[in-house]
C-alpha positions in Angstrom: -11.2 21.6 14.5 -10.8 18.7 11.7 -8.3 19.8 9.0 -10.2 20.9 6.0 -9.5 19.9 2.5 -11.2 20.6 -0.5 -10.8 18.3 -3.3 -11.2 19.1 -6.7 -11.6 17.0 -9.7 -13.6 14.6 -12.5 -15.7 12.2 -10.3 -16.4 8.4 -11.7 -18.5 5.6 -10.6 -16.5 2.5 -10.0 -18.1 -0.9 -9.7 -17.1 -4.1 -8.7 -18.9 -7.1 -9.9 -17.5 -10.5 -7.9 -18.9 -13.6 -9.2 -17.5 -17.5 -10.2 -16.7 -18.8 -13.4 -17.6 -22.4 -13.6 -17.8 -22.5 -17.4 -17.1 -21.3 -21.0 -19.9 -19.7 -23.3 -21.2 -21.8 -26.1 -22.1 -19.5 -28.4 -18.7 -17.3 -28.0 -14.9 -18.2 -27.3 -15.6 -16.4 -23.9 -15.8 -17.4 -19.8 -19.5 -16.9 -18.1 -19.3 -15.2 -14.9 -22.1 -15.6 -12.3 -22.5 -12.7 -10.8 -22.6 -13.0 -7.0 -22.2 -9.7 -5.2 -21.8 -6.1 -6.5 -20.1 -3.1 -4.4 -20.3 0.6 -5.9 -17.8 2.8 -4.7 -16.9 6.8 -5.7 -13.7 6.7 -8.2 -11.5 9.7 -9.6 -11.9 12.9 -7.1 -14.4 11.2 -5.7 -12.4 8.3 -4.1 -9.9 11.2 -3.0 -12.5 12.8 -1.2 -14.0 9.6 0.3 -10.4 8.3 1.6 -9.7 11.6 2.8 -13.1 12.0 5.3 -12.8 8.4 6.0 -9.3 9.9 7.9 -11.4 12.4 9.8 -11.0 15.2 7.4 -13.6 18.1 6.8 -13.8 17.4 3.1 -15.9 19.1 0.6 -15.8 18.1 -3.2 -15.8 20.3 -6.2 -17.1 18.3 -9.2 -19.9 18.2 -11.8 -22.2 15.0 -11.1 -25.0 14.0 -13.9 -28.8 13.9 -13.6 -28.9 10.1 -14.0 -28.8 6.9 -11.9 -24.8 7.2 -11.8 -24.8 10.4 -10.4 -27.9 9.7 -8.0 -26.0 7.0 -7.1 -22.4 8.8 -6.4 -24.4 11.8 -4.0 -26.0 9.0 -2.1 -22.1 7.4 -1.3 -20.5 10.5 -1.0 -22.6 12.1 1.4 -23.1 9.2 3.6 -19.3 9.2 4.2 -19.3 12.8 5.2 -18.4 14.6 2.2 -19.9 18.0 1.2 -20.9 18.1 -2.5 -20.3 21.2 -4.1 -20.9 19.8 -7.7 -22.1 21.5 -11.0 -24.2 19.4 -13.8 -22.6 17.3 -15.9 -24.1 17.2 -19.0 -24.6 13.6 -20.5 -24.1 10.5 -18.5 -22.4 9.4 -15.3 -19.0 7.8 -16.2 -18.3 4.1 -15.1 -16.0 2.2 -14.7 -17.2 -1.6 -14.4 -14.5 -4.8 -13.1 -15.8 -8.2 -13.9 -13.5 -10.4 -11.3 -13.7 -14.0 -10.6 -11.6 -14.6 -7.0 -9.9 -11.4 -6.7 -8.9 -11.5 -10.5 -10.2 -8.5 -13.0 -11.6 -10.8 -16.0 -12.6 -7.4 -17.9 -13.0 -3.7 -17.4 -16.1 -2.1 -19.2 -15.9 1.6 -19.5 -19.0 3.9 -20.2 -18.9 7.3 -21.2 -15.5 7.2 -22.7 -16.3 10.5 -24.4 -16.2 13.0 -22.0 -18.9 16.4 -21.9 -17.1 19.4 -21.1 -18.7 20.6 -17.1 -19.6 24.0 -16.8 -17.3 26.3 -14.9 -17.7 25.9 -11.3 -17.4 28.3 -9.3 -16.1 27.6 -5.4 -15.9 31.0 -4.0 -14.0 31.5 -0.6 -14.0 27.2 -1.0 -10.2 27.4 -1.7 -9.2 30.2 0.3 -10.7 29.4 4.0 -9.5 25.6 3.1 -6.2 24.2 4.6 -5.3 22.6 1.8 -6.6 22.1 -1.7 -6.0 18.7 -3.7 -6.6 18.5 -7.5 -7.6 15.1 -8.5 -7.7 15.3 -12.2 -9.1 12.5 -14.6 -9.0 14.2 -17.7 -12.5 14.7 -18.2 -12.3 18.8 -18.3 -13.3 19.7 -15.0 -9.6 20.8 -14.0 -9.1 23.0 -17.5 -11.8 25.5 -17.0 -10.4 29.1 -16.6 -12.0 31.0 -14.5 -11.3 27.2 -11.7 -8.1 27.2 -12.5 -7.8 31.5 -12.4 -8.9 30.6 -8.9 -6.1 28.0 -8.0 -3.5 30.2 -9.2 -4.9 32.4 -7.2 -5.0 30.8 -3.4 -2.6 31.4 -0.9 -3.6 27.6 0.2 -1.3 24.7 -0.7 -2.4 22.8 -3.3 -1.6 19.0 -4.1 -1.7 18.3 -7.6 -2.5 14.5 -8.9 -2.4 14.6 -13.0 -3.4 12.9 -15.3 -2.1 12.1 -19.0 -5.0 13.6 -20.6 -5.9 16.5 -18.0 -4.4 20.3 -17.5 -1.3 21.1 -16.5 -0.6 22.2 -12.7 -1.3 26.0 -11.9 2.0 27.8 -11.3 2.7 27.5 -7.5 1.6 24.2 -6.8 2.9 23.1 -3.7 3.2 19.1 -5.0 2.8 17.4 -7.7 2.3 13.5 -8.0 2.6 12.1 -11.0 3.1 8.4 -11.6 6.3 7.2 -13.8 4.3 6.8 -17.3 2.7 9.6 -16.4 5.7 11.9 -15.8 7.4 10.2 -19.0 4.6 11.2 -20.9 4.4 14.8 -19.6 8.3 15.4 -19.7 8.9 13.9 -22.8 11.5 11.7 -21.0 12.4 7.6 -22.5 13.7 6.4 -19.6 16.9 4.4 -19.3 19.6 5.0 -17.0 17.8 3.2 -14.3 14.5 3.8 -12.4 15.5 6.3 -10.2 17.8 8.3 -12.4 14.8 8.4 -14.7 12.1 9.5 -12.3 14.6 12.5 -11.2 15.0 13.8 -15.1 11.5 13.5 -15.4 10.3 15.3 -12.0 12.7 18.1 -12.5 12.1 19.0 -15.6 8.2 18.8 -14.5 8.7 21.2 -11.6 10.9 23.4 -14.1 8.0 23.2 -16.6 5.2 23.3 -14.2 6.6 25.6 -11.7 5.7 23.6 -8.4 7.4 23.5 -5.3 8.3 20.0 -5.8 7.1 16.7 -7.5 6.6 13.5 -6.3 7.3 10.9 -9.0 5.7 7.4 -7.4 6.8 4.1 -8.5 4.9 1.7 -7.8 5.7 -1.0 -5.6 9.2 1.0 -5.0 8.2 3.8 -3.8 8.4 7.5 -4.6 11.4 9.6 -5.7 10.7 13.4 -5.0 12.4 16.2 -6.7 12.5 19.6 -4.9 14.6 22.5 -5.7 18.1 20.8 -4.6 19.7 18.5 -7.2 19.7 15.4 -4.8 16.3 13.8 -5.0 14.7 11.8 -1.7 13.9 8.3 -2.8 11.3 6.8 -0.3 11.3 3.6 -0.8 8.1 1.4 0.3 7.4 -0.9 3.2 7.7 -4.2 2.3 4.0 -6.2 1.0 2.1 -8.8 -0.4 1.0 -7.9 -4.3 -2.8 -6.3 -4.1 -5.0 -4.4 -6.1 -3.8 -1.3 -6.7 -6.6 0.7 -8.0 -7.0 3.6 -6.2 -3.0 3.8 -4.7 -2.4 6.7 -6.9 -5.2 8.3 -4.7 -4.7 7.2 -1.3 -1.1 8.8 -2.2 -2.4 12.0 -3.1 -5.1 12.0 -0.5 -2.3 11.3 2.3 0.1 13.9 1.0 -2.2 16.7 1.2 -3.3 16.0 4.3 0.4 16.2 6.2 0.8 19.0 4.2 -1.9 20.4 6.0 -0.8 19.4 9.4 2.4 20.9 8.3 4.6 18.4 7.3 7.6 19.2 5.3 6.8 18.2 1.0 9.3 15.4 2.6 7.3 14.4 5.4 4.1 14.1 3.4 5.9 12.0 1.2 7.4 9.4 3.4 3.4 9.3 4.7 1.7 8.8 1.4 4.1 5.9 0.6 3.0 4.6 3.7 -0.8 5.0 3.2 -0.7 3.5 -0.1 1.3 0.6 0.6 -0.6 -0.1 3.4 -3.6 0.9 1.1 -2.6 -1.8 -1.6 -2.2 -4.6 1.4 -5.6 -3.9 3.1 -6.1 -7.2 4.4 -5.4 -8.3 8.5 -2.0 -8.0 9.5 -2.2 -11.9 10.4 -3.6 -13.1 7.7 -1.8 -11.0 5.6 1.1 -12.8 7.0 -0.1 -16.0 6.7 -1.2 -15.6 3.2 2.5 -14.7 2.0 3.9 -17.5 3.7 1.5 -20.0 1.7 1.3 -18.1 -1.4 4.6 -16.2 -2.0 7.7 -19.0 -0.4 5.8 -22.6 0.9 3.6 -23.0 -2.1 6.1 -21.9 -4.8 8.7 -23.9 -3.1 7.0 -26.9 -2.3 5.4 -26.9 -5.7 9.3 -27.5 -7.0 9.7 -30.7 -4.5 11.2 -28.1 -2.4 12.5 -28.3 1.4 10.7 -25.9 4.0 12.7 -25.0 7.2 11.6 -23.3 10.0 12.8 -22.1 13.3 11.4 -20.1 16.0 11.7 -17.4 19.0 11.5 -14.7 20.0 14.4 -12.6 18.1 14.5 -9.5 20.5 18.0 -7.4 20.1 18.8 -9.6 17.0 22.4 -10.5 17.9 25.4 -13.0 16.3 23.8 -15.7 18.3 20.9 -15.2 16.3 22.3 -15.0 12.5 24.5 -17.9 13.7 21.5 -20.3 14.2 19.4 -19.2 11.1 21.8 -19.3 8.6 22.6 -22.8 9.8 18.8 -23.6 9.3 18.4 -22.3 6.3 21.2 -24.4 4.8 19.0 -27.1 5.6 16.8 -26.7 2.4 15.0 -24.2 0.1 12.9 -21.1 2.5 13.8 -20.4 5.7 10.1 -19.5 8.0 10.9 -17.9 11.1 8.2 -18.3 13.5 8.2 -14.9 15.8 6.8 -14.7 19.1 4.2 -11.4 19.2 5.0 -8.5 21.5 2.3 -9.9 24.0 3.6 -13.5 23.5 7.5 -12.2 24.6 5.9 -10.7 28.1 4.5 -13.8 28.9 7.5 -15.4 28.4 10.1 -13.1 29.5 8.0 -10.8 32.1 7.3 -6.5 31.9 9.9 -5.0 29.6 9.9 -6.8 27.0 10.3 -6.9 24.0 12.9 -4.0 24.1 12.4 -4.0 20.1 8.9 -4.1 18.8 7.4 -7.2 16.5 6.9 -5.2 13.7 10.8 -4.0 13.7 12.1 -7.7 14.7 9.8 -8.5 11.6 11.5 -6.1 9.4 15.1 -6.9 10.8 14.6 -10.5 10.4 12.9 -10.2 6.8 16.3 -7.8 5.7 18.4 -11.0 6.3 19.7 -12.8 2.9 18.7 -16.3 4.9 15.4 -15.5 6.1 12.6 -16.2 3.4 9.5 -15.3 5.5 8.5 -14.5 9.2 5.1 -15.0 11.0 3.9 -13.7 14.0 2.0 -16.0 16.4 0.4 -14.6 19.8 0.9 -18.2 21.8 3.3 -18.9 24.0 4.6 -21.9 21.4 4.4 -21.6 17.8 2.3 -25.0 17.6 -0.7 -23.7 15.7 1.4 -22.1 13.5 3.3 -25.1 12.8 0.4 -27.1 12.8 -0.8 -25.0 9.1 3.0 -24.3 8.3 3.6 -28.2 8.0 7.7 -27.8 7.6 9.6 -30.7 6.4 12.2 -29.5 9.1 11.8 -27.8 12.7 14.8 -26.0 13.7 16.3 -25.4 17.5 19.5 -23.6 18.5 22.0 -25.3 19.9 21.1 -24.5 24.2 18.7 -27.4 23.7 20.9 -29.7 23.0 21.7 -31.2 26.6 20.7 -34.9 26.3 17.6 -33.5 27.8 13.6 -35.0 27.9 12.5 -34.5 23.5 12.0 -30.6 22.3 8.3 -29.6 22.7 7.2 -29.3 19.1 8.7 -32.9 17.8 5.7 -34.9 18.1 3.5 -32.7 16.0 6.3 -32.3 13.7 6.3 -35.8 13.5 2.8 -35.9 12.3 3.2 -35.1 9.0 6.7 -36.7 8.5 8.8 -33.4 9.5 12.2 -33.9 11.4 13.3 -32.0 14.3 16.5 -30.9 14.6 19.2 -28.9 16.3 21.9 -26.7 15.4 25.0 -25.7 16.8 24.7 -23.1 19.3 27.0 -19.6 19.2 28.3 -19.3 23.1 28.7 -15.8 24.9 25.6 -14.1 22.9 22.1 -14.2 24.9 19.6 -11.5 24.6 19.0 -11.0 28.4 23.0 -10.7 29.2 22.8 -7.9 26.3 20.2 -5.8 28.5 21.9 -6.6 31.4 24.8 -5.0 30.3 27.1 -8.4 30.4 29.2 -9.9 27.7 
């Protein structure tokens, strides 16, 4: 049977209008956008709730929806992705939230319905009880401040996940977990700040869990992470997987969504934490793992460094047991100019190469061990047996080998195409005693 979560909260309508701007009004100090494609998506509880089936969850949705286009339009999304509406009227009109963008960028927001109708009460009945885990997804727009709802939160032996917001209710006594964002536990705790991020994320979340009474609170932090405070005075910073900047609307509930849902599986408030800070970072980054890759390469280190008249280096292999060999040869490359690329051979490409049994250390870890090194500026993965392709898009001004090449021997593979577009090839000395195969062999 699918884990079943009940989501309650202040649903929204969230629209994304993509277009081009080639040009600048003349009647208004203002840029024309020309509207190419428009996407409609559930926002607030809503995008909880979609998230959350979208991860094979039973989910069912408390709300209030309004008689109107909006709301028409929010039923017909929600229940095609599996979601249960258990909704009361909303009086007025749906609320939206509109992003005019222009490649990626938000040009402006327009909001409708800013002034929020109080919903009727609703009433889930046995809803919360025969649930396995309840998650409040508050927007501020009442739905979470009715009594007799919020009688019935206190009430449930089920766990409940708790995502605030600055102008919502308070958490009912008992909450299992709490997850405010910094702002929003500075505004709730009455906390400035200083002392550092972290040391101001634990005054804030203990104060909230004193305050609120919850099991424990999860402040998150962005791009850093999460700092949780529980009921010892050492908090657990979880700090996030490395990633490229995205848009990071909707994080806050991909979070929430993911927390709840370990909890569920019965996950320690620890354990669900360490996995929402991975759903939401991986959230944020939602593009292919390739051309995510490739994308912070060119955008974040070669484009900002050639931009500057820069020098790109960049070396290759297949990095498996990362040893003194290794650190030797890429510090010495990346003395050779500004960014250092490392060019990483995929799992697949490193059994070709080396035969079954390899890698002993997966691409993903040789990625993040290689990344955590001062002299390494980027890493890409490529699938071939040689990185040529990648070099071929890469363009560096210099191609690095270790030293074991240098023999006298017929020229290295990739110097021709390196050659192409004016790039040197070169070798560097080469550590003796330290090879990755003697290492699994057990030999010095």
């Amino acid at each position: 049977m699918s884990t079943r979560l009940v989501v309650v909260g202040d649903t929204l309508l969230d629209r994304d209008v993509d277009g081009t701007v080639r040009r600048v009004s003349p009647d208004a100090p203002a840029l024309v956008l020309d509207e190419e494609s428009t996407v409609d998506r559930p926002g607030g509880a809503g995008l909880a709730a979609l998230l959350a089936a979208g991860d094979g969850l039973d989910v069912t949705l408390v709300t209030a929806l309004a008689h109107d286009a909006g709301g028409l339009r929010l039923a017909e999304l929600l229940t095609a992705a599996g979601v249960r509406l258990h909704a009361v009227t909303l009086p007025g009109a749906t609320p939206e939230k509109i992003r005019l963008r222009a490649r990626g960028q938000v040009l402006l927001r327009l909001d409708r319905g800013a002034d929020p109708a109080i919903p009727p009460e609703p009433e889930p009945g046995d809803l919360l009880d025969v649930a396995d885990v309840v998650l409040v997804s508050d927007y501020g727009r009442g739905l979470t401040g009715r009594p007799g709802l919020r009688a019935a939160l206190t009430q449930t032996r089920t766990p409940v996940v708790w995502d605030p917001h600055p102008r919502g209710a308070a958490p009912v006594p008992g909450t299992r977990l709490a997850t405010p964002n910094e702002a929003e536990a500075r505004a709730f705790s009455g906390d400035a700040g200083g002392g550092g991020r972290v040391a101001a994320a634990t005054r804030a979340g203990q104060e909230l869990r004193r305050r609120w009474r919850a099991g424990a609170v999860a402040v998150t932090t962005g791009s850093s992470g999460a700092v949780l405070c529980h009921a010892g005075p050492t908090p657990l910073v979880v700090p996030a997987p490395r990633v490229l900047d995205g848009d990071t609307c909707g994080a806050g509930d991909r979070f929430a969504a993911s927390a709840a849902a370990a909890l569920a599986a019965g996950a320690l408030p620890s354990e669900a934490v360490e996995a929402a800070v991975a759903a939401a970072t991986g959230y944020v980054g939602r593009v292919p793992a390739e051309s995510r890759e490739r994308e912070s390469v060119e955008r974040e280190t070669v484009a900002r460094v050639r931009a500057r008249g820069g020098t790109i280096v960049a070396t290759g292999g297949c990095f498996d047991l990362l040893h003194a060999g290794h650190i030797a040869t890429l510090e010495a490359a990346r003395a050779l100019g500004d960014c250092l690329v490392v060019c990483l051979n995929s799992d697949a490409s490193v059994t070709g190469l080396k035969g079954p049994g390899r890698p002993v250390v997966a691409q993903a870890d040789r990625a993040r061990l290689l990344l955590a090194l001062a002299c390494v500026d980027a890493v890409v993965v490529f699938d071939e047996p040689t990185p040529e392709a990648t070099l071929a898009w890469l363009r560096p001004d210099i191609w690095v080998k270790g030293g074991d090449y240098a023999d006298g021997g017929p020229e290295l593979p990739e110097a021709e195409l390196v050659k192409r577009w004016g790039g040197q090839t070169v070798i560097v000395p080469y550590l003796e005693g330290h090879s990755t195969t003697k290492l699994i062999g057990g030999r010095p």
